[in-house]
C-alpha positions as CSV (number, residue, x, y, z in Angstrom):
1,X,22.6,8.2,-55.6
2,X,21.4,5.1,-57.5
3,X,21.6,3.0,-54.2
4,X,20.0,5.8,-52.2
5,X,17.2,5.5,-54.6
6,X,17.1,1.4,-54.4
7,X,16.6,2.0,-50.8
8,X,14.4,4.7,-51.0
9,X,12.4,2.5,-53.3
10,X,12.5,-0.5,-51.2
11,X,11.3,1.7,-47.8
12,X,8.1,2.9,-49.7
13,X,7.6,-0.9,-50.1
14,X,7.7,-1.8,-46.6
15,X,5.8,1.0,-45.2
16,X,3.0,-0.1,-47.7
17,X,3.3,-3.7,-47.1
18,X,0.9,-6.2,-45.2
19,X,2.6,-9.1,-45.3
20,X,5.3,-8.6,-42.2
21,X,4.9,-10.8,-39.9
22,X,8.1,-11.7,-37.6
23,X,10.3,-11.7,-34.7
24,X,13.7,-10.2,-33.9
25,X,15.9,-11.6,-31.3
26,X,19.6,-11.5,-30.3
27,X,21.3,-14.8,-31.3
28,X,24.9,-14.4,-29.5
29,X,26.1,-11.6,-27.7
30,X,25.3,-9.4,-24.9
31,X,22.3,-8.0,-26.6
32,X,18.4,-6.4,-26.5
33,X,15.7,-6.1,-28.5
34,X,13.7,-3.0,-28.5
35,X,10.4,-4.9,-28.8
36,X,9.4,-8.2,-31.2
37,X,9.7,-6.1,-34.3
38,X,12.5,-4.0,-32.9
39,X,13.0,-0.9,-34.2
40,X,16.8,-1.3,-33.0
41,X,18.9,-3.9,-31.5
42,X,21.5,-3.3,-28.3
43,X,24.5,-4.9,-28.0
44,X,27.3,-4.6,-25.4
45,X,29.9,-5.1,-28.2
46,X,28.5,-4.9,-31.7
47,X,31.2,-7.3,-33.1
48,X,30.7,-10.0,-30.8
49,X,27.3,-10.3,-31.5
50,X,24.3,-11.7,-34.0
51,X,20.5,-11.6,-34.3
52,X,18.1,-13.6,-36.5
53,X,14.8,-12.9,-37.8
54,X,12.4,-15.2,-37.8
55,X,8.7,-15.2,-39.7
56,X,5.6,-16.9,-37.6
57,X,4.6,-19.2,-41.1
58,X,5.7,-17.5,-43.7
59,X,9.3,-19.1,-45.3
60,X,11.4,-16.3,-46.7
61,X,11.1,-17.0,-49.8
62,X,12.9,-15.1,-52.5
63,X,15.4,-13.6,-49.4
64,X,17.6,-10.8,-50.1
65,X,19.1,-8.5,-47.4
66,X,20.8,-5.4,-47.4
67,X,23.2,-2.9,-45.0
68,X,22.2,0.3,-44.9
69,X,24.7,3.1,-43.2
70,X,23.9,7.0,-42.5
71,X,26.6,9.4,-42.7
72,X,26.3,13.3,-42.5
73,X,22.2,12.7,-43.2
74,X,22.9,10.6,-46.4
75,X,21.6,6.6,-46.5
76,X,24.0,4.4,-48.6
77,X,22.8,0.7,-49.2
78,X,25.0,-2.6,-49.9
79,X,23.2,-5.6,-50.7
80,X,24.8,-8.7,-48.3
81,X,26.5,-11.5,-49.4
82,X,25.1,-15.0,-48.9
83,X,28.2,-16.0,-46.3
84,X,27.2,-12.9,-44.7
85,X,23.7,-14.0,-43.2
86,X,22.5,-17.1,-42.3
87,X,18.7,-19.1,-43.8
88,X,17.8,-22.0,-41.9
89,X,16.8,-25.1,-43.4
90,X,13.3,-24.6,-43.6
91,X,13.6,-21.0,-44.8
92,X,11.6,-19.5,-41.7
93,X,14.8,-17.9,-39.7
94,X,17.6,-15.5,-41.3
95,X,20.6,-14.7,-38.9
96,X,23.2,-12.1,-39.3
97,X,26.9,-12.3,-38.1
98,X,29.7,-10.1,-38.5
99,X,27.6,-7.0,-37.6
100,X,28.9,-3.4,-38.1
101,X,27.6,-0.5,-35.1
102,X,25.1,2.0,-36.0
103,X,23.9,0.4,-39.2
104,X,20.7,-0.9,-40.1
105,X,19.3,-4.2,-41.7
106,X,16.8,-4.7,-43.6
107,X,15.4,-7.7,-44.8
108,X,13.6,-8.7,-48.4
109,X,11.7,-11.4,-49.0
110,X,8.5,-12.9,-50.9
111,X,4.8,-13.2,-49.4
112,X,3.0,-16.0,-51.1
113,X,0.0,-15.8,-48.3
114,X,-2.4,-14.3,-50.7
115,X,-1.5,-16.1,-53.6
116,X,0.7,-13.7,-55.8
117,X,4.3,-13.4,-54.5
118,X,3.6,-9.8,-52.3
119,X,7.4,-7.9,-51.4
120,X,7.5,-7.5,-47.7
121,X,10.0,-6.1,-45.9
122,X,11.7,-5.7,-41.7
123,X,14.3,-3.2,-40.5
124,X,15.8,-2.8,-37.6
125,X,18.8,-0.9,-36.8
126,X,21.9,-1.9,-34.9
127,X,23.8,-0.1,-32.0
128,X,26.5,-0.4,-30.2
129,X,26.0,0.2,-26.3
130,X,27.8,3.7,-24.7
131,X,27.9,3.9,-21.1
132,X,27.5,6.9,-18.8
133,X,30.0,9.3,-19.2
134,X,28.6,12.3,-17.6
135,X,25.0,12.9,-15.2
136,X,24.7,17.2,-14.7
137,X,22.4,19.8,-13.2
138,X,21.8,23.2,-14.4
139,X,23.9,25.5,-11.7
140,X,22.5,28.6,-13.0
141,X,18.6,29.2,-11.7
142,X,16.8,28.2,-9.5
143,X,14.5,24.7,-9.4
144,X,12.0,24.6,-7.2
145,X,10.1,21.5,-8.3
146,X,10.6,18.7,-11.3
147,X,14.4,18.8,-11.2
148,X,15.7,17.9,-14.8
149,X,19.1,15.5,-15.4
150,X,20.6,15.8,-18.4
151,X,22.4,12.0,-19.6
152,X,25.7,11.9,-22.0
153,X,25.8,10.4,-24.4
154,X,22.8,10.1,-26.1
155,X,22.3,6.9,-27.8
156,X,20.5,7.0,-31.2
157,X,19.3,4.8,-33.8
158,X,18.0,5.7,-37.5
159,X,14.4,4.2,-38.6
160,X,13.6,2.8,-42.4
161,X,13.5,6.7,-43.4
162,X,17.0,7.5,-42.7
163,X,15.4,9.4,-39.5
164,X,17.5,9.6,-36.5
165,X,16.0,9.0,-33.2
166,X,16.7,8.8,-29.8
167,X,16.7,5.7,-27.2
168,X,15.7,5.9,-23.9
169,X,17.4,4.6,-20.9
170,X,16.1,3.0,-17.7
171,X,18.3,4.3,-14.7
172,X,18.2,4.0,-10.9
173,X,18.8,7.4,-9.1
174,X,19.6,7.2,-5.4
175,X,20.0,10.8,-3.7
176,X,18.5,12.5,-0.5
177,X,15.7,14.1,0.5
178,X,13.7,15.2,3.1
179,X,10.1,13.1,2.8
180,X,7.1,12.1,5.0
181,X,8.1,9.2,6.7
182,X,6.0,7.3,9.8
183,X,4.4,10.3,11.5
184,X,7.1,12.7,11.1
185,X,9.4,13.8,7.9
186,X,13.2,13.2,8.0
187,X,16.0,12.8,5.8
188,X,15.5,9.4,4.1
189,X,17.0,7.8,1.0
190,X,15.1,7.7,-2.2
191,X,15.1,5.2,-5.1
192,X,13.8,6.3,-7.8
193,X,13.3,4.6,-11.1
194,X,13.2,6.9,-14.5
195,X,13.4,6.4,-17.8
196,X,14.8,9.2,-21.0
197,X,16.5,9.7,-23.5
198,X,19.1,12.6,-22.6
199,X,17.0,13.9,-19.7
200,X,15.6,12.7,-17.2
201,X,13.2,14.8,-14.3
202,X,12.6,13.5,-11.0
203,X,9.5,14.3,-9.5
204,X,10.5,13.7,-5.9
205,X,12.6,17.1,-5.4
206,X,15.7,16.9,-3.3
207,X,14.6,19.1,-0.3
208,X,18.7,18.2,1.0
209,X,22.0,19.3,-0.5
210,X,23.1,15.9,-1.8
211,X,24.4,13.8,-4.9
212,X,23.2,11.6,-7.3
213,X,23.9,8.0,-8.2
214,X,23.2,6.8,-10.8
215,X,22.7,3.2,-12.4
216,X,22.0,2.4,-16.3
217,X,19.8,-0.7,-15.3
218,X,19.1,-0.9,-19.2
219,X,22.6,-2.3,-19.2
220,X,22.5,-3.9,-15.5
221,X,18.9,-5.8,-16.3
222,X,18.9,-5.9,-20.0
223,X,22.2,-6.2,-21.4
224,X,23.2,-8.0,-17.8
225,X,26.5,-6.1,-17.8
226,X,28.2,-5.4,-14.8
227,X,28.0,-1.4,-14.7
228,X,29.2,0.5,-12.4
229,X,26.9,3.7,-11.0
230,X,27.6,7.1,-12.0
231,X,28.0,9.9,-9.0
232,X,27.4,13.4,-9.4
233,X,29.1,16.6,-8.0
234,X,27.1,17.8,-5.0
235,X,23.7,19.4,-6.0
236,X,22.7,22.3,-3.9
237,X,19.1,22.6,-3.7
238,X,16.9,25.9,-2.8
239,X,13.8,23.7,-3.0
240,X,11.3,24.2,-0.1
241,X,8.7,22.2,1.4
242,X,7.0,21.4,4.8
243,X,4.7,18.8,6.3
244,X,2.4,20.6,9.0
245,X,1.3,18.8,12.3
246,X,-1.3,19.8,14.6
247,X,-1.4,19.1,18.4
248,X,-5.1,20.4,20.0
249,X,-4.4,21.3,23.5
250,X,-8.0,22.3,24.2
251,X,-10.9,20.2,25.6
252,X,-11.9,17.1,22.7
253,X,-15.2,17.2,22.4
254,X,-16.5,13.6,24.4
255,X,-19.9,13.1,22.0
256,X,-17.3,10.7,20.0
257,X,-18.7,11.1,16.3
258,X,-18.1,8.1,14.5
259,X,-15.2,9.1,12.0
260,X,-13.7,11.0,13.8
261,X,-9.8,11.9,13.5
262,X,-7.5,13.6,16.5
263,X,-5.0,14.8,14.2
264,X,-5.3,17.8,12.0
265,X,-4.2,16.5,8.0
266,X,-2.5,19.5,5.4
267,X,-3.2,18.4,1.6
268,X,-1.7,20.1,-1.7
269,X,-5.0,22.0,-2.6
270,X,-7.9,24.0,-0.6
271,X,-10.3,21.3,-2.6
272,X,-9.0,18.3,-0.7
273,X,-8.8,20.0,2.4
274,X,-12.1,21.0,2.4
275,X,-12.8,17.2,0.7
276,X,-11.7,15.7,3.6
277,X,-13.0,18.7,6.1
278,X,-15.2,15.6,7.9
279,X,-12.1,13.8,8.9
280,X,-11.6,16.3,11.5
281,X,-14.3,17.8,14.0
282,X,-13.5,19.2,17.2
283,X,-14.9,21.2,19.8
284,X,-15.1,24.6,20.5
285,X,-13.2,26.3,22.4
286,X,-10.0,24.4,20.5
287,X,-6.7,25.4,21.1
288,X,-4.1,24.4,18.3
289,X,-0.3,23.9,18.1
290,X,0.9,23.9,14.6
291,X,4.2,22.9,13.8
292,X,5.5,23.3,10.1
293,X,8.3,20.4,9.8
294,X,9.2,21.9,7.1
295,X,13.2,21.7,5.6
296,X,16.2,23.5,6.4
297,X,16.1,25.7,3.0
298,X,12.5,27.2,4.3
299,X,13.4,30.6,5.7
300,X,10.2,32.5,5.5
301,X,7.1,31.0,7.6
302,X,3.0,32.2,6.9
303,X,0.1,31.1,8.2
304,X,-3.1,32.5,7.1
305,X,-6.4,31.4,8.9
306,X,-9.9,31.8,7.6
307,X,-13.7,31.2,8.5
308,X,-17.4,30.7,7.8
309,X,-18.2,31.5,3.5
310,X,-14.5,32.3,3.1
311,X,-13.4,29.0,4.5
312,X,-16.2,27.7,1.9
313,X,-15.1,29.6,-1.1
314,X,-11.3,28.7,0.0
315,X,-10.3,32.8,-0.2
316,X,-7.5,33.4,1.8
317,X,-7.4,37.3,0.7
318,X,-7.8,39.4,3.9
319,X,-7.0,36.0,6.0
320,X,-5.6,36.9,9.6
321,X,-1.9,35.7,9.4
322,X,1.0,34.5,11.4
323,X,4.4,34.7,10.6
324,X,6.5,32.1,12.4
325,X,8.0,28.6,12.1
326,X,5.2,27.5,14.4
327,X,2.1,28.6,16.2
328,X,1.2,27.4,19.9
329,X,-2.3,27.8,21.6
330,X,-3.8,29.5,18.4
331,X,-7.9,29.8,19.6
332,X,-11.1,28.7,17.3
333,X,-14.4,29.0,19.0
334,X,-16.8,30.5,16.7
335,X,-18.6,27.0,14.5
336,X,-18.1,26.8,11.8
337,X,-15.7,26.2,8.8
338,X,-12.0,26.8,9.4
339,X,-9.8,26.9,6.8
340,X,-5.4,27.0,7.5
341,X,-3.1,27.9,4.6
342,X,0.5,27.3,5.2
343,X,3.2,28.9,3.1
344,X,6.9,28.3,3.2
345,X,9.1,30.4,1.3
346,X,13.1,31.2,0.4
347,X,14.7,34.0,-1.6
348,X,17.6,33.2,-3.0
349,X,19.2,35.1,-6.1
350,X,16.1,37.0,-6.6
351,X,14.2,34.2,-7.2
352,X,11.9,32.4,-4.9
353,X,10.6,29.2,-4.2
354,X,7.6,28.5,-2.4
355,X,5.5,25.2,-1.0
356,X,1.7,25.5,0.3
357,X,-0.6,23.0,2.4
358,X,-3.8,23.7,3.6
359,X,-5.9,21.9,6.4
360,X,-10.1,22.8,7.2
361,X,-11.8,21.5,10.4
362,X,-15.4,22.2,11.3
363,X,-16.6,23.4,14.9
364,X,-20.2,22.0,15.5
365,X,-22.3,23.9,17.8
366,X,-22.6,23.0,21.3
367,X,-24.3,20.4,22.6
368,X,-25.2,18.4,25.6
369,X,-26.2,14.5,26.1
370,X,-26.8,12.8,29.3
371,X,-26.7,9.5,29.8
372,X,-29.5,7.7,32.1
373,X,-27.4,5.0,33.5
374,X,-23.8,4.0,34.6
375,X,-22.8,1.0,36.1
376,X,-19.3,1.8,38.2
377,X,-18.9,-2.3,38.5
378,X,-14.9,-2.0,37.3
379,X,-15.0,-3.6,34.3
380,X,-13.8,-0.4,32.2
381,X,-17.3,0.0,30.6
382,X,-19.7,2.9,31.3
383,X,-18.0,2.8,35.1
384,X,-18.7,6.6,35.2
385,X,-21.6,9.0,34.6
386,X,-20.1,10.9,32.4
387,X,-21.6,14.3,30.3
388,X,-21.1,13.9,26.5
389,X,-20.7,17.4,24.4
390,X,-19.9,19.6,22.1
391,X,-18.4,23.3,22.0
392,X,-18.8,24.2,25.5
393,X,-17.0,26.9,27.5
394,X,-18.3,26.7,31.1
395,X,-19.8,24.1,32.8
396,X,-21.1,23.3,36.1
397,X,-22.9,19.7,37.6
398,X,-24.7,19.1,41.2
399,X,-25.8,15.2,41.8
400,X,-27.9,14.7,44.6
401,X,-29.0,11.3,46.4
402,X,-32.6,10.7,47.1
403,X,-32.3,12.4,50.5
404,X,-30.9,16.2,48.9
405,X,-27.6,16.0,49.8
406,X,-25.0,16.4,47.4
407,X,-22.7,13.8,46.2
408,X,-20.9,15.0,43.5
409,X,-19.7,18.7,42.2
410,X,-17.9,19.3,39.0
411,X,-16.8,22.2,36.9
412,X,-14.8,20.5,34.4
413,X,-16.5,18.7,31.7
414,X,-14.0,16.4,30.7
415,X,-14.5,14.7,34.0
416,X,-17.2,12.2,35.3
417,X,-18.5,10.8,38.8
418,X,-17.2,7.3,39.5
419,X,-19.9,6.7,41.8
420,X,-18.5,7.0,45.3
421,X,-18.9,9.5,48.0
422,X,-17.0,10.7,50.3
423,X,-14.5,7.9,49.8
424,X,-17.0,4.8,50.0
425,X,-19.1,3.4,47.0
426,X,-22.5,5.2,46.7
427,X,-25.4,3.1,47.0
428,X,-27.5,1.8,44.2
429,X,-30.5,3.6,43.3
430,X,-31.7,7.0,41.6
431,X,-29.6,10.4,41.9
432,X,-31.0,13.8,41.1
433,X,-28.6,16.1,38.7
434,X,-28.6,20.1,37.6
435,X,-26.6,20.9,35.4
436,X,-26.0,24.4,33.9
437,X,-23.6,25.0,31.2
438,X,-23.0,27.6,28.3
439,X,-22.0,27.3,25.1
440,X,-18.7,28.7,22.9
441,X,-22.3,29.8,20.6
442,X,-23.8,31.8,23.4
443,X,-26.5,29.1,23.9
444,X,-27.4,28.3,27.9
445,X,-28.2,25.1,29.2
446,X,-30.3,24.4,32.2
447,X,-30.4,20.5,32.6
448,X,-32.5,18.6,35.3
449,X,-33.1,14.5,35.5
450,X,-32.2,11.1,37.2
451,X,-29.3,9.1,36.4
452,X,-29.8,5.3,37.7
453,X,-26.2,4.0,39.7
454,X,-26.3,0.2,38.8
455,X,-24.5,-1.8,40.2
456,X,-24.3,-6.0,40.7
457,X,-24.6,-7.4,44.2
458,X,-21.6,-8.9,45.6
């Protein structure tokens, strides 16, 4: 009890005390420090091994050092020998040898900075390295996201307080999953670096029945042991998730907005669908294939579509909804704001697991623009008059030559006049168009004008 009290006594001290001001390091042995004033020291093999501590420009004056031991919550103290620690010449280093696992140090010595001789003190606590012996799962519910791995043994240490505390590890984990990769997911390998104590989560779910291997690079990068990985029983996951794709098989809208995107992009939340809502916009009358990609546990498929101050508001309650893997030729006309929320779902023991994405495009209303010029000279620019627009459903074009007869007929929009007729190359000159056309709004377009046929002399 008396030595409990020394120690006790001593601890006050150095939690009070100003005057430390050092360095631990490992002196001989596989060993780490757990920063420069370590609260614990690592070493492969406890009895191979030594540290030192060393002041910045203070000489350990007055030195005394003591090994401290924990057993069943109680501290006992035993001040050190002198052939049981090291001082250096010019008093600045102290290293101990002979070291005993799970014990701590601590060091005593006099601080003359200020004038009066001040006590300060440094601890640090000693343990002995203990490889992986055993990486589980839990087997009994279900985990749908942040997967937890609980690590045996737990290493510990004990602080100046006689409090015990756990150390953290650094491992590698190598497993499956099925991830986003290039355009399209697949089953890819992932690395994942994490760091605990007797758990570890890993953020990137397994989405694939698969095992886990497992490195202690604490010991591989730190200690610079030659570990061997650890491999886990097969874990069966009941995870979900998909990565939507959209194909448009309707007619792209030809205006060309600068910023533009042809692909449809699913995000996590409503908010950064509708964020990114300008990425995306098409023209009406817009067909969409949606594909889910999404994994082999995903058993239950909705899609829920929404419009206008809805779409704004991001409520899918009352959405019109689809229940399938995927959706071909689905139809937006109306512009707008157009909102897609997919869910993916299992049921497994009761329990279900579920993954959402959500994607928002914006229909403009129709629109027409006619050029005044084309030059069909072959060199890949501006070689055909060609109708720009925006959400329109029918669509007809006359062009006439300056003596009324017709040159060019068209009812499809997406198409343009290469400036020829009737097999040979139209002359140069002016040419007369009508064009009438209707909108996926309602609105009806009458159009009348030259277009100029340029073209350089040969």
């Amino acid at each position: 009890m008396m030595k409990r009290r020394i120690l006790f006594l001593l601890i006050s001290f150095f939690a009070a005390a100003n005057g430390f001001s050092g360095t631990f390091s490992i002196t001989g042995g596989k060993g780490m420090a757990s920063s420069k004033k370590a609260d614990y020291l690592i070493f492969e093999k406890v009895g191979e091994g030594s540290f030192s501590f060393s002041t910045d420009s203070i000489p350990l004056k007055g030195l005394k050092c003591y090994k401290i031991t924990l057993k069943e919550e109680k501290i006992d103290s035993l001040l050190l020998e002198s052939d049981e620690y090291t001082l250096s010449t010019d008093s600045q280093t102290v290293t101990f040898n002979n070291l005993i696992a799970n014990a701590g140090y601590l060091i005593q010595y006099k601080d003359y900075s200020y004038g009066d001789a001040i006590d300060s003190y440094a601890y640090t606590c000693v343990v002995e390295y203990q490889p992986l012996s055993s990486v589980t799962f839990p087997t009994d519910t279900v985990i749908c996201s942040d997967l937890e791995l609980t690590i045996e043994p737990t290493m510990t240490y004990f602080n100046e307080y006689g409090n015990v505390k756990k150390i953290d590890r650094t491992l590698s984990v190598k497993y499956n999953s099925y991830i986003q990769k290039d355009e399209f997911p697949s089953v890819e390998e992932v690395n994942a670096e994490v760091e605990g104590d007797n758990s570890v989560t890993l953020t990137i779910m397994p989405y694939v029945n698969t095992t886990f291997e497992v490195t202690d690079l604490t010991a591989k990068n730190e200690l610079k042991m030659d570990v061997q990985p650890f491999v886990t029983d097969s874990f069966y996951t009941q995870a979900v998730v998909a990565y939507p794709y959209m194909e448009t098989t309707g007619k792209i809208e030809h205006e060309g907005d600068e910023g533009t995107d042809s692909t449809l992009h699913f995000y996590a939340t409503i908010e950064e669908a509708k964020d990114n809502v300008t990425k995306f916009r098409q023209s009406a009358p817009l067909f969409l294939n949606l594909y889910s990609y999404a994994n082999d546990m995903s058993n239950h498929f909705e899609w829920a579509f929404i419009s206008g101050d809805k779409a704004k508001t991001g409520d899918f309650q009352g959405a019109y909804t689809y229940f399938g893997k995927d959706v071909n030729a689905f139809e937006i006309s109306e512009p707008d704001l157009h909102c897609i929320e997919l869910t993916v779902s299992n049921i497994r023991n009761d329990s279900v697991c579920e993954h959402r994405s959500y994607a928002c495009l914006h229909i403009g209303g129709s629109q027409l623009y006619v050029p005044n010029a084309f030059t069909p000279n072959g060199d890949n620019i501006n070689d055909e008059f060609r109708v720009g627009y925006r959400s329109i459903e029918s669509f007809e074009i006359s062009i006439y030559d300056q003596w009324g007869r017709r040159v060019y007929k068209s009812d499809d929009i997406t198409k343009g006049w290469d400036g020829t007729f009737r097999g040979d190359r139209a002359s140069i000159g002016a040419y007369y168009y009508v064009i009438k056309a209707k909108g996926t709004d309602g609105k009806e377009y009458l159009k009348k004008g030259t277009i100029s046929l340029i073209r350089t002399k040969e």
